[in-house]
C-alpha positions in Angstrom: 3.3 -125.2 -58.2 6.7 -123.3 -58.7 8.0 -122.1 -56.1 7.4 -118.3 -55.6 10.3 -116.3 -54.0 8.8 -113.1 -51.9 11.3 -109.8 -51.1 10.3 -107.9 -48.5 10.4 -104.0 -48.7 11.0 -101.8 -45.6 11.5 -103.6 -42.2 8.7 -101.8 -40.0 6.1 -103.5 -37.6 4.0 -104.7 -40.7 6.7 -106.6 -42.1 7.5 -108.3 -39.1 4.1 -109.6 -38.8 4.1 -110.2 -42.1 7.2 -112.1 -43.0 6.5 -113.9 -39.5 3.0 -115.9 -41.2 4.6 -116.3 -44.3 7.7 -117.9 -42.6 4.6 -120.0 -40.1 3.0 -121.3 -43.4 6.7 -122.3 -45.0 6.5 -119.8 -47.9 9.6 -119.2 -49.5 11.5 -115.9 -48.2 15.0 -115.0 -50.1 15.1 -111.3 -49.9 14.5 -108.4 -47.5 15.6 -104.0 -48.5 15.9 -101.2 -46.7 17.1 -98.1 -46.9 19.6 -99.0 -43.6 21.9 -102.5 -44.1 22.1 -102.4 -41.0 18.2 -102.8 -41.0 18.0 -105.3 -43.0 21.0 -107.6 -42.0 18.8 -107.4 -38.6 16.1 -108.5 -40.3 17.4 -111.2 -42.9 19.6 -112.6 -39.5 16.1 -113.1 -37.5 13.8 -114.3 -40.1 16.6 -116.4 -41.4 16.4 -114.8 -44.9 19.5 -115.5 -47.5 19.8 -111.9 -48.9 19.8 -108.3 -47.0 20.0 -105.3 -49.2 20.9 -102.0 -48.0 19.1 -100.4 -50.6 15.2 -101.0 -52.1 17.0 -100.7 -55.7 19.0 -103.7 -55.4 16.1 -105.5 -53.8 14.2 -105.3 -56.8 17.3 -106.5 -58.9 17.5 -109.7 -56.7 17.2 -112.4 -59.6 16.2 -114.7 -56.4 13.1 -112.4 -56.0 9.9 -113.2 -57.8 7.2 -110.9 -55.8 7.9 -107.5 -53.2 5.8 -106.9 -50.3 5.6 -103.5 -50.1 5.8 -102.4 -46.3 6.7 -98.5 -46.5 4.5 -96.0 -45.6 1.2 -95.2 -47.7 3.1 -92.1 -49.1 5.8 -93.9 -50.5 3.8 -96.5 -51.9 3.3 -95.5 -55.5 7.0 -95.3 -56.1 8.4 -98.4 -54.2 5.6 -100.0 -56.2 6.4 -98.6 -59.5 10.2 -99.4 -59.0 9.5 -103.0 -58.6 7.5 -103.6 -61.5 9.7 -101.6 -63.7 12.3 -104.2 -62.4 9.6 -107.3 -63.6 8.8 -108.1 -60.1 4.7 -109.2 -59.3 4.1 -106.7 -55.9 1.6 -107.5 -53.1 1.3 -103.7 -51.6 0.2 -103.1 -48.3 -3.2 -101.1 -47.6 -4.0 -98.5 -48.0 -3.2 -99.3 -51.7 -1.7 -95.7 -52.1 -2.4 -92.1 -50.9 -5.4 -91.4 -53.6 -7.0 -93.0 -56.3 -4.6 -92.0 -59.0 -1.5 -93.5 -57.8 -3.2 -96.2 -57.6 -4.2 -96.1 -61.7 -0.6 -95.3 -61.9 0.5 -98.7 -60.3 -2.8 -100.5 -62.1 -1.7 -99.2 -65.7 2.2 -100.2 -64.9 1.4 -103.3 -63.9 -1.1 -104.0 -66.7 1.4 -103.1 -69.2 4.0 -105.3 -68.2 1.9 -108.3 -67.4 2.3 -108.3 -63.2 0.8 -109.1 -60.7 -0.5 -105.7 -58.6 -2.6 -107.0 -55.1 -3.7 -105.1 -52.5 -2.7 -106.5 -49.0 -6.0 -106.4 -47.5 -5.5 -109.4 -45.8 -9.0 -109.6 -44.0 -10.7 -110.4 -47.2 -8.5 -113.8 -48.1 -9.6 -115.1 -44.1 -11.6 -118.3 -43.6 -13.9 -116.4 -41.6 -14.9 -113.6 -44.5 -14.5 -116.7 -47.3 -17.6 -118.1 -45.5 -19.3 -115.1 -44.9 -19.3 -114.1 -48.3 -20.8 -117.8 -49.2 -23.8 -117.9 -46.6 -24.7 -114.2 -48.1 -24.7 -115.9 -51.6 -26.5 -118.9 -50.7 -29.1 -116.3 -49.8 -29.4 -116.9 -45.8 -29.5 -113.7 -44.9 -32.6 -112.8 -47.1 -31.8 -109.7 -48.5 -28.5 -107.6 -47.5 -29.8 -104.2 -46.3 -27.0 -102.7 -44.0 -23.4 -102.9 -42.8 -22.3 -101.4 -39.7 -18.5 -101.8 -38.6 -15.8 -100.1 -36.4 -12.5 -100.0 -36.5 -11.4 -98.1 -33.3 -7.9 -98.1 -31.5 -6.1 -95.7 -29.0 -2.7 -95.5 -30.6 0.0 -93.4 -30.6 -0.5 -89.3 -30.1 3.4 -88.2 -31.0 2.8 -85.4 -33.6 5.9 -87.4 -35.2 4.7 -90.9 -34.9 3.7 -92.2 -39.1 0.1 -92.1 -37.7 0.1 -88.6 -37.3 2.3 -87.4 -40.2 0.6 -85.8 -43.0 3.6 -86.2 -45.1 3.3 -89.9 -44.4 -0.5 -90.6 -45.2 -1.2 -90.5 -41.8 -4.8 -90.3 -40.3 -7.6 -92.7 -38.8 -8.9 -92.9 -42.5 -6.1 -94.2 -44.2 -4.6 -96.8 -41.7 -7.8 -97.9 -39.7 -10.9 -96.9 -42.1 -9.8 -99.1 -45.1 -10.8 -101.9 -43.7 -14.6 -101.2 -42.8 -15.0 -100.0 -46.1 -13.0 -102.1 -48.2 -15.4 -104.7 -46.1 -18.7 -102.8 -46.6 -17.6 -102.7 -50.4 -16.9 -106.3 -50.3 -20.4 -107.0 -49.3 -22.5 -104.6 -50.5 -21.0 -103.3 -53.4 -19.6 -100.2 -54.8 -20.6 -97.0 -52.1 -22.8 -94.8 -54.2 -23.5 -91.4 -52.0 -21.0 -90.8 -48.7 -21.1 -88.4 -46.0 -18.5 -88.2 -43.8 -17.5 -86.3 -40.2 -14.9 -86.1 -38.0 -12.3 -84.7 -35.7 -8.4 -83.6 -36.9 -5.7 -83.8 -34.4 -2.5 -81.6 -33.6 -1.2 -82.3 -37.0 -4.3 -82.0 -39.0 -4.5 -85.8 -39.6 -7.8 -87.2 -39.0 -8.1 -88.4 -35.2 -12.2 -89.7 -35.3 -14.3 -90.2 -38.4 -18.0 -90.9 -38.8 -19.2 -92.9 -42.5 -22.7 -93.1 -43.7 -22.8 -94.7 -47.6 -25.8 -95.6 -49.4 -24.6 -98.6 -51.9 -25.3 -100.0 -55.6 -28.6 -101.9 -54.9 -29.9 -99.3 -52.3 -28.1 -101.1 -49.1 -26.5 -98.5 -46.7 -23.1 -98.7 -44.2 -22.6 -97.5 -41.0 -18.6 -97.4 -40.1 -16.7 -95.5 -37.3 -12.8 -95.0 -36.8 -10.8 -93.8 -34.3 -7.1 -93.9 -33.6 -7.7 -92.6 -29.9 -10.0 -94.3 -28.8 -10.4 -98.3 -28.5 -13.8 -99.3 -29.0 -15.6 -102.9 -29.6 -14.1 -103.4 -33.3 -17.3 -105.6 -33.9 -19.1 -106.2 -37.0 -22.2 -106.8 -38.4 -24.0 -107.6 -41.6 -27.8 -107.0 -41.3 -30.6 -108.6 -43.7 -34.0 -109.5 -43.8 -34.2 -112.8 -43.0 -31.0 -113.0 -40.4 -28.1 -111.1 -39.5 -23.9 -112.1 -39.3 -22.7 -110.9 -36.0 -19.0 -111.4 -36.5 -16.9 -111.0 -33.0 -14.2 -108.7 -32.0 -11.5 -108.0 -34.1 -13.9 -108.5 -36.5 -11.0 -108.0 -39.5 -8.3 -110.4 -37.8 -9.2 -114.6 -37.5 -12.7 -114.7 -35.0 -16.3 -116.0 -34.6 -19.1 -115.2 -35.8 -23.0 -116.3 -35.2 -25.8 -116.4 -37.7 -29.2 -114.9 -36.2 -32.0 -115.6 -37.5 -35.0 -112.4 -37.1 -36.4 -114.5 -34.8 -33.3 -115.1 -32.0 -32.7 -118.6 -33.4 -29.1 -119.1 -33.9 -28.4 -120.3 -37.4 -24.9 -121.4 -37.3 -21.7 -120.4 -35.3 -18.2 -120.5 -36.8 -14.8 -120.3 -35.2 -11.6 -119.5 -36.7 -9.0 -122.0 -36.5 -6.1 -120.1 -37.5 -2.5 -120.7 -37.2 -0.3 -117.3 -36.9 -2.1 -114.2 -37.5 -3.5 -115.1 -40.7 -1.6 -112.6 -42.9 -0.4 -115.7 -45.1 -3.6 -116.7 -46.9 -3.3 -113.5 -48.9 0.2 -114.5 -49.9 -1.2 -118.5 -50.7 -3.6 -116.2 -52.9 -0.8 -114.0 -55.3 1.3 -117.1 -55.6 -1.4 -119.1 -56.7 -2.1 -116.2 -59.0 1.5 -116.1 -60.6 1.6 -119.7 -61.2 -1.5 -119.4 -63.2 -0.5 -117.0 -65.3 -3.1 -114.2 -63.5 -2.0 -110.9 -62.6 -5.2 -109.7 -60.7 -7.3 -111.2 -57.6 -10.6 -112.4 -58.1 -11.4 -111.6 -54.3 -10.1 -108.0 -54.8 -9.7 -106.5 -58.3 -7.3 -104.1 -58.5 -9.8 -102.0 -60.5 -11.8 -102.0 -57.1 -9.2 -101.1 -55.3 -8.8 -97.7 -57.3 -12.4 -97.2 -56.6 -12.3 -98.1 -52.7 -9.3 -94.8 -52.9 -11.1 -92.5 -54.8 -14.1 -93.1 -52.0 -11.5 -92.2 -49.6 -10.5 -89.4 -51.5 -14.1 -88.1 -51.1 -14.1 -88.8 -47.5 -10.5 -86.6 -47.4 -12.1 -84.3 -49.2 -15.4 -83.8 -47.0 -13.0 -83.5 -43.4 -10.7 -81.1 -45.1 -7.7 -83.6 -45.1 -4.8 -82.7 -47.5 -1.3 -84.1 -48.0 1.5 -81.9 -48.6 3.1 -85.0 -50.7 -0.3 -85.4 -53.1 1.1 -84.8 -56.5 
């Protein structure tokens, strides 16, 4: 395979972690942009990366660069996503996707029309763990699939200024945390079909606590909780009529999980054997995409990835969220 060169947009905690696996799983790194040099000399001098560019505009113009990881905030995704297509550069954008469900069309339709690669950087899908999850429910184990119950609970930071807690930033529970117990619940049950949702707003008006209850295509229902102030078991579990997947805590980062028969027999117990944090096997994924000519996942359509935000735009809608940056 040829080898694919990544850029890395914005230098914040994510692309640490990020640029850390990739560098772990020797993937090629050429590039990093921010809007600071000073930023992203720091960053090119630690992750030994050839090219720092003080601005995201020249980082897209980097002929070495064949795919941006886009690590800003969830309100500047849209653009920084947009900007590197229009420069002919394949993007892997971090999750959420966008702030609603028609930037994300926005970035789809772009994308489509200039023959890209668009992938969402929900990472937890491309795991070993979930791969083999998602074959025991096919090979029909489980009987049939009737719920989904998942949390995704952390105490993080309260500063009214901190991204978290910006509405000008996307910030919320729902955004940053929730995406991942439904993007999973999605994964395995399908499209959500009817949602209620209830919660608490902080200071800012952000979402601080939210409670999900979806019915899904096929008549399955989810149960999910998220808090970002409170740490809870971040435990999953995927419930049919013949056994249930009990997948251990953090259920959305490299774990175990046990296969439970109705009857307490343990069906089988798998371990992750990861090496990093895992955030590579989503990047293995895109480049094996661009070498084969593909510009969408097969694990995560972008197409479902516009529906997964317009869900959370329901959700937004039902706890009386509202950014002041939504166009």
């Amino acid at each position: 395979m040829t080898e694919i060169r990544w850029g890395i947009l914005a230098t914040g905690g994510i692309a640490h972690a990020f640029t850390q696996d990739l560098r772990t799983a020797g993937r090629t790194v050429t590039a990093v942009g921010s809007r600071n040099a000073d930023s992203a000399r720091a960053f090119a001098a630690e992750y030994d990366i050839p090219h720092a560019h003080g601005s995201y505009e020249e980082l897209v113009a980097d002929p070495d660069v064949d795919i941006v990881y886009i690590a800003s905030p969830h309100s500047h995704h849209r653009d920084h996503a947009i900007l590197a297509l229009e420069a002919g550069k394949h993007v892997l954008i971090e999750k959420a996707v966008t702030l609603d469900a028609d930037e994300a069309i926005a970035i789809r339709d772009i994308a489509a029309g200039r023959g890209l690669l668009a992938m969402e950087a929900m990472w937890t899908r491309y795991l070993p763990h979930m791969i083999r999850i998602r074959e025991i429910i096919a090979d029909g184990a489980l009987g049939e699939v009737r719920a989904v119950i998942a949390d995704h609970t952390q105490s993080l930071p309260t500063d009214p200024e901190h991204r978290l807690n910006a509405l000008e930033l996307g910030g919320g529970a729902l955004l940053d945390l929730g995406i991942y117990p439904v993007s999973f619940a999605w994964d395995v049950l399908g499209p959500m079909t009817g949602i209620r949702a209830i919660g608490r707003l902080g200071e800012t008006g952000a979402d601080t606590e939210v409670a999900i209850a979806a019915s899904h295509t096929g008549g399955a229902v989810s149960s999910l909780v998220v808090s970002s102030r409170a740490a809870g078991p971040n435990t999953a579990s995927v419930i049919g009529t013949e056994a249930r997947i009990d997948i251990d805590r953090i259920w959305y980062t490299p774990t175990a999980f046990r296969v439970t028969a109705t009857d307490g027999t343990v069906i089988e117990e798998y371990r992750s054997e990861v090496e990093g944090r895992g955030m590579h096997y989503q990047a293995r994924y895109a480049e094996q995409l661009i070498a084969e000519g593909r510009t969408d996942s097969d694990l995560l359509p972008f197409d479902e990835s516009v529906a997964i935000m317009a869900a959370l735009d329901d959700m937004r809608a039902q706890l009386g969220v509202s950014y002041p940056t939504h166009r």
